[in-house]
C-alpha positions as CSV (number, residue, x, y, z in Angstrom):
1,X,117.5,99.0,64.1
2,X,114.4,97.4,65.1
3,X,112.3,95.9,62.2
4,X,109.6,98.7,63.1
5,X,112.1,101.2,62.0
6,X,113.2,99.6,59.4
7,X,109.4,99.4,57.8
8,X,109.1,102.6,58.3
9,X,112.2,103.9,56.5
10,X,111.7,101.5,53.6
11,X,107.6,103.2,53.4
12,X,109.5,106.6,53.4
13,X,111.5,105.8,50.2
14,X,109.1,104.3,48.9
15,X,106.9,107.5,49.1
16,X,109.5,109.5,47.5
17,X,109.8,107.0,44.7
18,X,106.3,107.1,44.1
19,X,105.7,103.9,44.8
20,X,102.4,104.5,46.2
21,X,100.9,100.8,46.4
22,X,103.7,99.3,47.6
23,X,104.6,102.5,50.4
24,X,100.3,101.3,51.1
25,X,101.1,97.7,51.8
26,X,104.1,98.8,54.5
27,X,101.6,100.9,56.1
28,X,99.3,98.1,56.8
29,X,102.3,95.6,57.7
30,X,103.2,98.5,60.3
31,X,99.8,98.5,61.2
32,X,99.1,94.6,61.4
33,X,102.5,94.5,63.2
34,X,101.2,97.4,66.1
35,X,98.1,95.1,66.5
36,X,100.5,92.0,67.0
37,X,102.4,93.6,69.6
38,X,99.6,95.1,71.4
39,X,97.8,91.5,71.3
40,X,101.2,90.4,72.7
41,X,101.5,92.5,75.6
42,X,97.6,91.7,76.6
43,X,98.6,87.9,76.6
44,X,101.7,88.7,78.6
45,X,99.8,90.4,81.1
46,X,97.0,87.7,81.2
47,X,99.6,84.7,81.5
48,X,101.4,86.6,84.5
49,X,98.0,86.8,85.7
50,X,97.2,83.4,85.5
51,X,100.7,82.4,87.5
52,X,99.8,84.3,90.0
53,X,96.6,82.9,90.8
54,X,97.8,79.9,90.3
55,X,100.1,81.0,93.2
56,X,97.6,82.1,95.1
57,X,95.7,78.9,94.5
58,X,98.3,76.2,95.6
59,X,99.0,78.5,99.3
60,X,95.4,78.4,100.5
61,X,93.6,76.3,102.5
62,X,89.8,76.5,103.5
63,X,89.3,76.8,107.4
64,X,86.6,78.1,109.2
65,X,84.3,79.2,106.0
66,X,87.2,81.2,105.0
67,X,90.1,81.0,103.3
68,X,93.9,81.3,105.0
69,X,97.1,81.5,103.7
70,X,99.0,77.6,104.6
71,X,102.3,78.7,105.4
72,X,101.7,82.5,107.2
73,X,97.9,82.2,108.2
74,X,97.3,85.0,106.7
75,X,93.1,86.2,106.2
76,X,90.2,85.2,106.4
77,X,89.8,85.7,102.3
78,X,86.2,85.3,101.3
79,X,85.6,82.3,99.5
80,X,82.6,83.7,97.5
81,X,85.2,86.3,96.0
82,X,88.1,83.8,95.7
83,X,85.7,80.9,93.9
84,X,84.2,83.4,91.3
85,X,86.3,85.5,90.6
86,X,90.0,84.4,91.8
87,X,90.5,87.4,94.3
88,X,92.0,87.2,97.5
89,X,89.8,89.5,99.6
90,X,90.8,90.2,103.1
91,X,87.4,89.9,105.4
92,X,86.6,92.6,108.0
93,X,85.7,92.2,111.1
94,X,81.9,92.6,111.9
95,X,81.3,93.4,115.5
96,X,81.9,90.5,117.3
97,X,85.7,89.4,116.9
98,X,85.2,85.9,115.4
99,X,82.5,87.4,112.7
100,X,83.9,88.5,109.2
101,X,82.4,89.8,106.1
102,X,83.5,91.0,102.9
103,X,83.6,94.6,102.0
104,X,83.8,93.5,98.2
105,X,80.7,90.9,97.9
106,X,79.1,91.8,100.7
107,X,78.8,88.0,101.9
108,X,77.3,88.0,105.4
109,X,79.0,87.2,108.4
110,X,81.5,84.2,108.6
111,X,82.4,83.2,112.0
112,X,85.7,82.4,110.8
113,X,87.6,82.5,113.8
114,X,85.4,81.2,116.3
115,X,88.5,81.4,119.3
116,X,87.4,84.6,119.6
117,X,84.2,84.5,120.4
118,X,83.5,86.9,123.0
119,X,81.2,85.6,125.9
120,X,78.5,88.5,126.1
121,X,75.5,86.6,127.1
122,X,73.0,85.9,124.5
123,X,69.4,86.2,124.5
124,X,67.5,82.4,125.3
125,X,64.6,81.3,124.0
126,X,61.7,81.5,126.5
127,X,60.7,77.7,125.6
128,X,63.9,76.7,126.3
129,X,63.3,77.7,130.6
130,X,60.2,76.1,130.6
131,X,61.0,72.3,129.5
């Protein structure tokens, strides 16, 4: 019998007893005692939270304006998302394949994986022909 159960079968006699004040205060230790475990399983939740960024944490390493995962290389992860708020955010790809950019922030483009730089040619700068 779990100590719930067993509150709530002593409140019961104590109903039919008439022992109104006293069937009042189990009621509020039932009560009290919901609260507890409902603060309980919140805490739970945030500590297994906390492990896992914590986790997350010690496996990534900064590289290119992005972050990567050390052992599997996994990303780019934006580092706006990841330094505010903890979440590992897979970048997208933004046109060219060494540009990223985060759907969740909306960060601008990162070249974070510059290897891939594709070699359309690029607009110069008139000044620069004339020196």
């Amino acid at each position: 019998m779990s100590i719930y159960d067993g509150l709530k079968d002593a409140a019961g006699v104590l109903k039919e007893a008439g022992k109104i004040p006293e069937y009042r205060q189990i009621l509020e230790a039932l009560e009290k005692m919901l609260d507890l475990q409902k603060k309980n399983t919140e805490l739970e939740k945030e500590v297994t939270d906390l492990k896992e960024k914590l986790r997350i944490k010690n496996v990534l390493v900064i590289k290119n304006h992005a972050y990567w995962y050390k052992e599997t290389g996994e990303g780019p992860f934006c580092t706006r998302c990841w330094d505010s708020e903890s979440k590992p955010i897979h970048m997208h790809p933004n046109g060219n394949p060494s540009f990223y950019s985060c759907p969740n922030c909306k960060s601008g483009s990162v070249k974070a994986k510059p290897e891939l730089d594709d070699d359309r040619p690029r607009v110069m700068d008139m000044r620069d022909s004339c020196q």
